[in-house]
C-alpha positions as CSV (number, residue, x, y, z in Angstrom):
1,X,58.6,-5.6,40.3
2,X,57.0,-2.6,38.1
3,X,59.6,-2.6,35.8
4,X,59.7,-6.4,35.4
5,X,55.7,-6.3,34.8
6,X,56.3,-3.5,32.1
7,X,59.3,-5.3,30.2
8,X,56.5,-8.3,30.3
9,X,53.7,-5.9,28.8
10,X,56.1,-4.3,26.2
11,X,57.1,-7.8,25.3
12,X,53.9,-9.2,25.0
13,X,52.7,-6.5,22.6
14,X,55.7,-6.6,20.6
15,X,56.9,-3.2,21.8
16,X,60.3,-1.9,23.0
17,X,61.3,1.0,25.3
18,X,63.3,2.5,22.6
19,X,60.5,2.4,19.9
20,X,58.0,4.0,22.6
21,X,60.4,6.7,22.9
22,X,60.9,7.1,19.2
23,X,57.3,7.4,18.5
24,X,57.1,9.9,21.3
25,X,59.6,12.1,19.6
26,X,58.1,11.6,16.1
27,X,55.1,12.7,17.4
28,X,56.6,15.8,19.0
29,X,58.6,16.8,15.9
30,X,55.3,16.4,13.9
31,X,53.5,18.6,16.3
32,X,56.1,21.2,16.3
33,X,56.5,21.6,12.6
34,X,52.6,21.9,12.5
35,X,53.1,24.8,15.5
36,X,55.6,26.5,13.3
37,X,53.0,26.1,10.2
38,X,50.5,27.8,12.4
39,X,53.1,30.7,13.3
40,X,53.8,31.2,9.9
41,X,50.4,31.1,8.0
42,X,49.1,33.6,11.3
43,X,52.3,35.9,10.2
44,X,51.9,35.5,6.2
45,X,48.0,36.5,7.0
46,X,49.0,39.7,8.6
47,X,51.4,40.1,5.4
48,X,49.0,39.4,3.0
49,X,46.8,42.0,4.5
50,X,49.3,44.8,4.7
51,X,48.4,45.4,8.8
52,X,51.2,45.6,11.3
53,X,52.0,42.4,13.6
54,X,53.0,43.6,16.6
55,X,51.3,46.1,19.3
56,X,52.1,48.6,22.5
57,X,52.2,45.7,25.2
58,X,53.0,42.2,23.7
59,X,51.8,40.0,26.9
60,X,53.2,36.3,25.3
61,X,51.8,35.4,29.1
62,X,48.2,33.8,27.9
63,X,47.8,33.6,24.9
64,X,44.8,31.4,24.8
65,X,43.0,33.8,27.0
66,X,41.2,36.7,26.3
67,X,42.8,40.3,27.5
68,X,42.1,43.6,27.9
69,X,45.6,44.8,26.3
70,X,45.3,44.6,22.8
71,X,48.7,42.3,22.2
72,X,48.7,43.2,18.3
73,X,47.6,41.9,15.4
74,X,49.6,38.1,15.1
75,X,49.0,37.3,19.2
76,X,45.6,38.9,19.0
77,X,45.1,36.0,15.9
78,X,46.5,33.7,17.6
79,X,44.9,34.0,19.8
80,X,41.6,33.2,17.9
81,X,43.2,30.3,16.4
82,X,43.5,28.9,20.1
83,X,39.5,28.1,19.9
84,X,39.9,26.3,16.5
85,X,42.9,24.4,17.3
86,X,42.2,22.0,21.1
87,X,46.0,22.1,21.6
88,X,47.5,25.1,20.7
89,X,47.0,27.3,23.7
90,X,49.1,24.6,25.7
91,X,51.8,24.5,22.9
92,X,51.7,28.4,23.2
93,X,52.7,28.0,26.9
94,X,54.9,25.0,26.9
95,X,56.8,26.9,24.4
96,X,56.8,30.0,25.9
97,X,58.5,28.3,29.4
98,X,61.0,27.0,26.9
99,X,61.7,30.4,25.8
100,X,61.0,29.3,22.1
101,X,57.6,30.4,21.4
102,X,58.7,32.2,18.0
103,X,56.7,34.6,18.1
104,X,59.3,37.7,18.8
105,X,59.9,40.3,16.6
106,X,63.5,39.2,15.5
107,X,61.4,35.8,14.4
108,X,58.8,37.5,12.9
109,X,61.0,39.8,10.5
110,X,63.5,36.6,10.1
111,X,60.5,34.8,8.6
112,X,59.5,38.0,6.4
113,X,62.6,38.2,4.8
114,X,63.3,34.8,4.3
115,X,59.7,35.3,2.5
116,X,60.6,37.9,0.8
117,X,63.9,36.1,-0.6
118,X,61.7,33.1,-1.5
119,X,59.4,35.4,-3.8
120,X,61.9,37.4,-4.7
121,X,64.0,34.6,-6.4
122,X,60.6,32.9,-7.9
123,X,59.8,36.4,-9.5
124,X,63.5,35.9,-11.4
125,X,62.6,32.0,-12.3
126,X,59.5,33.5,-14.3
127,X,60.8,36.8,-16.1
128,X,63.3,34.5,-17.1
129,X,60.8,32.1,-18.5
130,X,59.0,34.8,-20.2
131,X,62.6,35.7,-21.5
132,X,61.4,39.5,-22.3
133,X,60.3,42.2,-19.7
134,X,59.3,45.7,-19.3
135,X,61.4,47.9,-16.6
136,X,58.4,50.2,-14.2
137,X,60.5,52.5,-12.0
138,X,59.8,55.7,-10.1
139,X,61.8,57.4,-7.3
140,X,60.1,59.3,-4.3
141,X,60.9,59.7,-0.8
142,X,60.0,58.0,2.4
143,X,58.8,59.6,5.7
144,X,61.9,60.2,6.9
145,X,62.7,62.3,3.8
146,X,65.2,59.7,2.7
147,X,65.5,59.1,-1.3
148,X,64.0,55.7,-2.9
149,X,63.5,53.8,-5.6
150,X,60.5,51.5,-6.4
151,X,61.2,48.8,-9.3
152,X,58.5,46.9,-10.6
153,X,58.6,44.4,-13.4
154,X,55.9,43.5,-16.2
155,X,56.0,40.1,-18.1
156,X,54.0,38.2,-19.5
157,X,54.1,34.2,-18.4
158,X,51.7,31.2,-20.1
159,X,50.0,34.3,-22.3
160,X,48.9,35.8,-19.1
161,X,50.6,39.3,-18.1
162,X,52.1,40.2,-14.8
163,X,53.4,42.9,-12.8
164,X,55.0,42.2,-9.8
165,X,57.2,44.5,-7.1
166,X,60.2,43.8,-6.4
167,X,61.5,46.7,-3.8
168,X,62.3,50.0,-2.5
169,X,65.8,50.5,-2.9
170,X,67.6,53.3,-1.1
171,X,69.6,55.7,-3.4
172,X,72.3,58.7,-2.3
173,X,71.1,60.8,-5.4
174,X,68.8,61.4,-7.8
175,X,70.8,62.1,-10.9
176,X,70.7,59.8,-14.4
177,X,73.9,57.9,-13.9
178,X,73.8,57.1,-10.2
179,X,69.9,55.7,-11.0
180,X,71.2,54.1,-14.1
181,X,73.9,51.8,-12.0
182,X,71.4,51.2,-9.3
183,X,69.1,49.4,-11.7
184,X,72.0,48.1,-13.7
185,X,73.0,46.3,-10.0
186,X,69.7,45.1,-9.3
187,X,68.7,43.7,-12.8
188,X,72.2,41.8,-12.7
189,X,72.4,40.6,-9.0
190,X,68.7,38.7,-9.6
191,X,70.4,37.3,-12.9
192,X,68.7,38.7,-15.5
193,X,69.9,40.7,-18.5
194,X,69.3,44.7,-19.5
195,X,69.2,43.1,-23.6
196,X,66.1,41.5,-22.5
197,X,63.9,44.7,-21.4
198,X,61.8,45.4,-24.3
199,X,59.7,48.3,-22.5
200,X,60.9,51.1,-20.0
201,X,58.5,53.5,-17.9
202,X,59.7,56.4,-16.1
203,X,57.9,59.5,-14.5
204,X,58.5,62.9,-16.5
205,X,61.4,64.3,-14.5
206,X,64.6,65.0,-16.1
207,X,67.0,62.8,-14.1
208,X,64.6,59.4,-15.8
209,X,63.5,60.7,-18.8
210,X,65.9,63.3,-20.2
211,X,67.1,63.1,-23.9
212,X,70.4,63.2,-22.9
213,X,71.4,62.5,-19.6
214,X,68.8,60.7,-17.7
215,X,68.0,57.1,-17.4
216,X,66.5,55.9,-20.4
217,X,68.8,57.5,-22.3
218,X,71.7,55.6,-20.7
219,X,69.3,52.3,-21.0
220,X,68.7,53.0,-24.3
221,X,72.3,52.0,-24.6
222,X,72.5,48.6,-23.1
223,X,68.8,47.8,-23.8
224,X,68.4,49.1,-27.7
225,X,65.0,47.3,-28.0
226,X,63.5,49.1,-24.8
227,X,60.7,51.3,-25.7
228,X,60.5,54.4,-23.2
229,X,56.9,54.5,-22.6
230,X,57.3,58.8,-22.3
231,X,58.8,59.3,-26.1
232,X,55.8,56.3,-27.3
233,X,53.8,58.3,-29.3
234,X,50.4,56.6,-29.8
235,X,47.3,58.9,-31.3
236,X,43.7,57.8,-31.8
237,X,42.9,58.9,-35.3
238,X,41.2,61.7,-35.7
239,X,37.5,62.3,-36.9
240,X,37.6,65.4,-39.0
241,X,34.2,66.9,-40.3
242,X,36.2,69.0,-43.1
243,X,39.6,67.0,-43.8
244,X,38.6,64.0,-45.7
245,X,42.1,63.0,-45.4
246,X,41.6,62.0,-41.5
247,X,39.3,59.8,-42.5
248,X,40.9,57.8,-44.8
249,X,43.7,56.8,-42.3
250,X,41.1,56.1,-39.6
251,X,39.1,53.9,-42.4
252,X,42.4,52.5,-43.1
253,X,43.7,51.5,-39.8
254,X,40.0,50.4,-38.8
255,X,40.4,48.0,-42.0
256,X,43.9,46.7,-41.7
257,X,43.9,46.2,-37.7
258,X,40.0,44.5,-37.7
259,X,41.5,41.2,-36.1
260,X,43.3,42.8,-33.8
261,X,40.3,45.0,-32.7
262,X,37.8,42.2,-32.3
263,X,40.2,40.1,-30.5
264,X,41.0,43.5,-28.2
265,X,37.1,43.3,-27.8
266,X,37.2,39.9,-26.9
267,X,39.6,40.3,-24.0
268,X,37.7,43.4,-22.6
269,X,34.3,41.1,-22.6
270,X,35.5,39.4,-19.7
271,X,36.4,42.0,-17.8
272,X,35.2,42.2,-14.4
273,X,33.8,46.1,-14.8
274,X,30.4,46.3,-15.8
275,X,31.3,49.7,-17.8
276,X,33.9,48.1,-19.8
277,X,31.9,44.9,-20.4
278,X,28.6,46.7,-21.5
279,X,30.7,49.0,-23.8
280,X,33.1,46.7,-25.2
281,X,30.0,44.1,-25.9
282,X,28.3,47.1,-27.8
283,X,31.2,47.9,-29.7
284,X,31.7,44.1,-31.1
285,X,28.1,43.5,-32.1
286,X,28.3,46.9,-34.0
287,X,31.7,46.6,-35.9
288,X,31.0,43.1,-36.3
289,X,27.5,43.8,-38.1
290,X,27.6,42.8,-41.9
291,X,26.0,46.7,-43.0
292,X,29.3,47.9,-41.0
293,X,31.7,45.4,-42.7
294,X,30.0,46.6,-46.1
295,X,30.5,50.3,-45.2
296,X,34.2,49.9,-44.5
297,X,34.7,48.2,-47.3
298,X,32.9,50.5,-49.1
299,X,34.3,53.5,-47.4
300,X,37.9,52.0,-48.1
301,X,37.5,52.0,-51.8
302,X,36.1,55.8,-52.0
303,X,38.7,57.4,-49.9
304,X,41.4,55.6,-51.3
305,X,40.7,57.2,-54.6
306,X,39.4,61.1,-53.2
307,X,42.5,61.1,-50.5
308,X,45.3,61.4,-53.1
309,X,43.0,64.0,-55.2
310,X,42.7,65.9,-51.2
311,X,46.6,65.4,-50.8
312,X,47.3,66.8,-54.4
313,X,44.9,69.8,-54.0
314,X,46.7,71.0,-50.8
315,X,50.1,70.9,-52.5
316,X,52.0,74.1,-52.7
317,X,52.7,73.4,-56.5
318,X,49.4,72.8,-57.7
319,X,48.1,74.5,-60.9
320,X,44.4,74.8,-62.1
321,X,45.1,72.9,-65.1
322,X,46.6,70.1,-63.0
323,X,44.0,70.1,-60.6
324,X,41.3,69.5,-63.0
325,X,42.8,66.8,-65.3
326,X,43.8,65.0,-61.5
327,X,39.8,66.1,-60.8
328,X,38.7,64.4,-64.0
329,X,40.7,61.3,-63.5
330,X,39.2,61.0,-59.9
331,X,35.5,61.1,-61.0
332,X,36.1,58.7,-63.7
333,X,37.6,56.1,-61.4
334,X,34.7,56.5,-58.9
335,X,32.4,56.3,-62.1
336,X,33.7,52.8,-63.4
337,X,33.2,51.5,-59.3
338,X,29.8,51.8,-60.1
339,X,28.8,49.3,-62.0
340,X,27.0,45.3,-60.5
341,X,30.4,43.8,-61.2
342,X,31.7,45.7,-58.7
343,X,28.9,46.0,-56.1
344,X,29.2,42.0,-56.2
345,X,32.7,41.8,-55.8
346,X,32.3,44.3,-52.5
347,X,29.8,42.2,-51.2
348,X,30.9,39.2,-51.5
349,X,34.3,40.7,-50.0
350,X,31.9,41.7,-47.0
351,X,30.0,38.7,-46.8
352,X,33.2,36.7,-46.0
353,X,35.0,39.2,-43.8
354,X,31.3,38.7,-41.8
355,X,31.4,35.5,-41.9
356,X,34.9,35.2,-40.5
């Protein structure tokens, strides 16, 4: 008689037994996926903040409840979670009756490396967007006293630049070529190409950064356009109070590279250091000053004309008569600068550098 009374209900509102149970396990698969979400964000949170997941005594008996044992770091969030989400304590313990609770540590490192594949293989989609990339690599070892190597790459993707880490990597030796095929294998097994590194860095040892023999040597080979970041020589110029020389190539490069420099300056305004923003500010507003265009300018057309006369009178060669008639010639120049036509033509030089 029950049966016949519930066939009449399920008819009456248009319902069958089979769509009852087909809503009732749509419902469960929707509440399990959002129970595996939970898991998952609760382990990636752990990740993300570089503390370990798992403690002493994991108790998966409870979850919900509070306990004296500290369970570690993902059951003790979970556990938290339980007073923000009404039904996941009871999930919790369904699960864990089924014996599928996954939260064990073969599920936990499962889900890590599956991570770690995912970002792995996203890092390779953008370098190879960016097309070019710089090579960062150091080698140190672990606690155990076992030999690594840590690779990083730097790119720069949709004008913004990027360094990511990519992995320790276990090596049997330290010398150039068996740390030149290691990152050979690595940089070809993720698909991209050694032509494409533009910029290595390497620490100071021998085995990386030897002329002959270590590994940017042997990179210079496959990479030609790499840049080893140890044999870059890059010099401020000097401020000499005797060699007027020195000052001509500072005034020079100041001169040539002013777009550059302002649009350095520009980048370092933003920058989230109070320091570098107050200094970088006070730089601009005093390079970009029209008496400072006007001096450089100025400055320029002096020491272009005195520099060659300094160059000349430091020559090994160099005779008294020579040194005068070059002396002579000199002064004259500098003479005929002085004169309105000229002064205009600086200034109005100045006045639309400023103005740019």
């Amino acid at each position: 008689m029950a049966k016949w009374i519930n066939s009449r209900i399920s008819a009456k509102h248009k319902t069958s037994v089979m769509k009852q149970l087909t809503d009732a396990h749509q419902k469960d698969v929707l509440r399990t996926r959002e129970y595996l979400r939970i898991i998952i964000t609760s382990i990636f949170y752990n990740a993300q903040q570089n503390v370990a997941l798992r403690g002493h005594e994991e108790n998966r008996n409870d979850i919900g409840k509070m306990s004296d044992i500290n369970r570690g770091n993902l059951l003790e969030l979970l556990h938290l979670r339980c007073d923000d989400i009404p039904w996941l304590d009871e999930k919790l313990q369904s699960q864990h009756k089924l014996h599928a609770q996954w939260t064990s540590p073969s599920i936990q490192n499962e889900i890590l490396e599956i991570t770690s594949r995912f970002l792995v293989e996203r890092i390779n989609q953008d370098v190879l967007l960016s097309r070019n990339f710089a090579l960062i690599m150091d080698e140190t070892s672990d606690i155990s006293r076992i030999e690594q190597v840590s690779i990083c790459l730097r790119y720069v993707l949709t004008g913004k630049t990027l360094e990511t880490f990519i992995g320790f990597f276990s090596t049997a030796s330290t010398e150039g070529e068996v740390l030149f095929e290691l990152v050979k294998r690595i940089i070809t097994e993720r698909g991209l190409k050694l032509e494409d590194i533009v910029a290595e860095c390497f620490d100071g040892a021998s085995n990386m950064s030897g002329v002959r023999k270590g590994v940017a040597a042997r990179m210079k080979e496959c990479s030609p356009r790499g840049i080893d970041g140890d044999h870059l020589v890059l010099t401020l110029k000097s401020l000499s109070e005797t060699r007027w020389s020195c000052r001509w190539e500072a005034v020079k490069a100041v001169r040539e590279q002013m777009p550059k420099i302002i649009k350095a300056l520009l980048i370092l305004t933003k920058d989230k250091d109070t320091k570098t923003y107050t200094d970088s500010v006070a730089i601009l507003n005093a390079i970009c000053d029209f008496e400072s265009v006007f001096g450089s300018i100025l400055l320029k057309v002096i020491l272009s004309n005195t520099s060659s006369q300094s160059n000349h009178l430091q020559g090994k060669g160099v005779d008294v008569i020579t040194a005068k008639r070059n002396a002579d010639l000199t002064i004259n120049t500098l003479r005929k600068c002085r004169n309105e036509k000229n002064f205009e033509l600086l200034w109005e030089r100045a006045h639309a550098d400023h103005v740019q």
